[in-house]
Backbone bond lengths (Angstrom), bond angles and torsions (degrees), N, CA, C in turn:
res aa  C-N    CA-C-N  psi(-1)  N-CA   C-N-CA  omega(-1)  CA-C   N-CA-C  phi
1 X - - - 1.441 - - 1.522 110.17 -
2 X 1.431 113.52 140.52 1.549 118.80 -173.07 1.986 94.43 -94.32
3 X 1.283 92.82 145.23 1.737 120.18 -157.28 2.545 86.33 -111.46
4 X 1.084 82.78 109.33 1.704 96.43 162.17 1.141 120.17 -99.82
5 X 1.190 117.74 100.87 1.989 135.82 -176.71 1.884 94.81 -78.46
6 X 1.129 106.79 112.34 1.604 113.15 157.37 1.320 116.39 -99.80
7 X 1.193 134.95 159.81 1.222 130.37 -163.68 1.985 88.83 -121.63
8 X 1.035 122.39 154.05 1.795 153.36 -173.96 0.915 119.25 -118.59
9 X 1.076 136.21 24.54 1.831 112.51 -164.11 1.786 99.02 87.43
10 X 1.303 96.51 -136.63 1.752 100.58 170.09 1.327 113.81 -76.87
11 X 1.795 131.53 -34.11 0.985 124.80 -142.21 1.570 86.40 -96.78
12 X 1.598 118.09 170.44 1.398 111.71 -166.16 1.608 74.49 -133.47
13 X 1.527 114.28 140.28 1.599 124.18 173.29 0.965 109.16 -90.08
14 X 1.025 107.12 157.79 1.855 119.08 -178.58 1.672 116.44 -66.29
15 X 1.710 94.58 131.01 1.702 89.08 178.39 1.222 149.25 -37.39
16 X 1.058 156.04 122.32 1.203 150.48 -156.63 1.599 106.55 -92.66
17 X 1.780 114.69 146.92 1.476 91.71 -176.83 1.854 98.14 -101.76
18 X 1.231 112.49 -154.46 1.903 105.07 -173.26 1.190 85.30 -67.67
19 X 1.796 133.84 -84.40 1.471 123.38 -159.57 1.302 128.23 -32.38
20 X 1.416 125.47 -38.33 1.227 126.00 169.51 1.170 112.65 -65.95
21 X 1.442 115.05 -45.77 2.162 107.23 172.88 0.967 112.69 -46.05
22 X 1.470 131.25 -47.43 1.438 142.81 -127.00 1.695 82.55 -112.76
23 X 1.224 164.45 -27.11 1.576 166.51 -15.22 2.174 94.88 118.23
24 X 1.384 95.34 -42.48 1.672 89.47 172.98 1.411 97.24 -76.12
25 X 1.820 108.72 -75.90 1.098 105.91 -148.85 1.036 127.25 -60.12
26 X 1.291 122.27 -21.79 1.375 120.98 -169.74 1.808 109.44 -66.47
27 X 1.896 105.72 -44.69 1.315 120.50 -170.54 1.528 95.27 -68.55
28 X 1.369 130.85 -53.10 1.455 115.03 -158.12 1.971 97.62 -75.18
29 X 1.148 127.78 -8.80 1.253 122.14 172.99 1.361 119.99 -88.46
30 X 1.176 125.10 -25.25 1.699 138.94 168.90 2.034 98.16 -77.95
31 X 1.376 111.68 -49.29 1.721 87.18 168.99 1.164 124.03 -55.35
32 X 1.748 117.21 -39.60 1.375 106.93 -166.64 1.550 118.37 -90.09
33 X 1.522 117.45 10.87 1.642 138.19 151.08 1.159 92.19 -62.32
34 X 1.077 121.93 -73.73 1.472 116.71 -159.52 1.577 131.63 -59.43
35 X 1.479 91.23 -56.76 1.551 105.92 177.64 1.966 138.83 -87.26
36 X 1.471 85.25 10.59 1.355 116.77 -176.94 1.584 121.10 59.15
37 X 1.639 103.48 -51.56 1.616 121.67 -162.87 1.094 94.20 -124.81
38 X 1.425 111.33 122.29 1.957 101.21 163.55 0.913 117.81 177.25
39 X 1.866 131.04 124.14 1.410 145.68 -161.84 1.680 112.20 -58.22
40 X 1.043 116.39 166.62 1.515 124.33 153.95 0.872 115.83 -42.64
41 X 1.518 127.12 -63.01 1.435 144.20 -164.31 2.026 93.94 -57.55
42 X 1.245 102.93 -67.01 1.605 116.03 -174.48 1.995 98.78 -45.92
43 X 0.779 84.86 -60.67 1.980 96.27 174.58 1.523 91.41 -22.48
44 X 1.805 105.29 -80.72 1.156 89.58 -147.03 1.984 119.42 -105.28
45 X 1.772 101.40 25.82 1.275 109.84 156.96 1.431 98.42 -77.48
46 X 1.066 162.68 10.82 1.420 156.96 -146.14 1.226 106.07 -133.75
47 X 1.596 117.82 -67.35 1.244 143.84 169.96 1.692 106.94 -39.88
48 X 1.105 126.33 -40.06 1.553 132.01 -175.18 0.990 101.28 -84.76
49 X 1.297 142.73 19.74 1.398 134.99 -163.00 1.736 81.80 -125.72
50 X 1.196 145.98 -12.10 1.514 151.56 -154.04 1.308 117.72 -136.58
51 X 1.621 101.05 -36.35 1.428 118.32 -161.47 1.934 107.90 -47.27
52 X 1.478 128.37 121.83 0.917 134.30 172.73 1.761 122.18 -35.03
53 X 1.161 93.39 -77.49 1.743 101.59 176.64 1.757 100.44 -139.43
54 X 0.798 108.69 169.82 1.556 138.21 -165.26 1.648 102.50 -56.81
55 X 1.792 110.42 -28.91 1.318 118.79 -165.02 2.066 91.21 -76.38
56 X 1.140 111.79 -15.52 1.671 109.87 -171.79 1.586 89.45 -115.28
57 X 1.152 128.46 57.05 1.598 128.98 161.10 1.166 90.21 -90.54
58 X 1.830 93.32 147.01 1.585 111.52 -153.89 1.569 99.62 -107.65
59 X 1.334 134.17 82.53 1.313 125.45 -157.08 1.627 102.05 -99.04
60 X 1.248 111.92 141.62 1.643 114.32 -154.48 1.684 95.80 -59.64
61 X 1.268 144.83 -53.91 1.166 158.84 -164.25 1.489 97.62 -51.53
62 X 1.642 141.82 -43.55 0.838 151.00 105.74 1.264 130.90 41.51
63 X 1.406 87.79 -107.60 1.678 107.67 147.87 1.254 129.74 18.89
64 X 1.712 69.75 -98.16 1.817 121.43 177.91 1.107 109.78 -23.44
65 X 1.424 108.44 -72.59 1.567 135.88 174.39 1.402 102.36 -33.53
66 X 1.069 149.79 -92.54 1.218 163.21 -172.73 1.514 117.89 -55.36
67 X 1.383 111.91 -18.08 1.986 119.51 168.12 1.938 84.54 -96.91
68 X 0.546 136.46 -9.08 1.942 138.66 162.91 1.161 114.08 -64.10
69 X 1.303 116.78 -42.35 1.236 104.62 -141.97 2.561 81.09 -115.91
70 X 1.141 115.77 -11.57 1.142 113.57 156.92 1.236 106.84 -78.04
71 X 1.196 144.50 -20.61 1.649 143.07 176.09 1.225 111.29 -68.10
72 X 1.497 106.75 -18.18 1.439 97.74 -171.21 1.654 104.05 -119.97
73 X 1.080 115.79 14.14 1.865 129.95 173.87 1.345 89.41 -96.26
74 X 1.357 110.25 -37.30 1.788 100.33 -170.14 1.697 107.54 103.67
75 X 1.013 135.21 -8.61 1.363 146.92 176.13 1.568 104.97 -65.07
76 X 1.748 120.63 -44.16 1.541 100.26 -172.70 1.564 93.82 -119.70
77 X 1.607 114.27 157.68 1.632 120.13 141.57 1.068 121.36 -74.71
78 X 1.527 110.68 175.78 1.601 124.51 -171.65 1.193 91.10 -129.54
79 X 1.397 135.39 148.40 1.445 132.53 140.89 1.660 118.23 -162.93
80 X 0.977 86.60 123.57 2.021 93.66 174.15 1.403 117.53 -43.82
81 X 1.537 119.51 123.02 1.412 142.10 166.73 1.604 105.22 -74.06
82 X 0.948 139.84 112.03 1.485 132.35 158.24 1.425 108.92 -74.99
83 X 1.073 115.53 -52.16 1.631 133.00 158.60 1.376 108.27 -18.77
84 X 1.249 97.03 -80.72 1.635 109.80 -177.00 1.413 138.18 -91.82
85 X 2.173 91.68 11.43 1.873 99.55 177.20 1.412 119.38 52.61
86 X 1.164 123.91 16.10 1.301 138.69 172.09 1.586 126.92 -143.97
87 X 1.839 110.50 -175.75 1.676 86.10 -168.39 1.521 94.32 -107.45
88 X 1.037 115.03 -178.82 1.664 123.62 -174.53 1.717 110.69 -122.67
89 X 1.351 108.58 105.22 1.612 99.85 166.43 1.612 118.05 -77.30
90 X 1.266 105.56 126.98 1.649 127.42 -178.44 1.933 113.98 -90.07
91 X 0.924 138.33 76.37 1.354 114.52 158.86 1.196 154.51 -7.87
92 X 1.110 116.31 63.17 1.712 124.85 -161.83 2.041 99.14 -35.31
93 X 1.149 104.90 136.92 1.505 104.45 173.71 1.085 120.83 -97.15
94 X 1.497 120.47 -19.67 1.142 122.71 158.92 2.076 130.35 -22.44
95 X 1.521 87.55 -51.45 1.379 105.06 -171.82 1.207 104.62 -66.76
């Protein structure tokens, strides 16, 4: 099984195995179908509401990682909340 290193700040989280990659992306891409607009934080109050076992805790840093790496497929926007002091993932409609 291939091991996914995310980076934290300094601290580096523990590898992820494929099911768990494949267990983000799919879930944080089916919320943001659904829910159009929605933070990290929102991601992963949501996500804990499903989350299998403790080994798929949805830790915002996490996230991040994985709404990153749709930013760069082109699938989500980014944009600053002043409102909400945070950034806002957008659903590209394109897709």
């Amino acid at each position: 099984m291939k091991s996914y290193w995310i980076k934290g700040g300094k601290r580096m989280a523990p590898g992820l195995s494929e099911k768990a990659y494949q267990y983000y992306l799919t879930n944080i891409e089916n919320l943001l179908k659904k829910y159009k607009r929605l933070s990290a934080r929102e991601i992963s109050k949501l996500l804990q509401k499903h989350a299998p076992s403790n080994k798929y805790a949805p830790y915002v840093m996490r996230i991040q990682y994985f709404l990153r790496l749709l930013e760069k497929q082109g699938k989500v926007k980014k944009e600053y909340s002043n409102r909400a002091k945070c950034y806002i993932y957008i659903w590209n409609e394109k897709e």
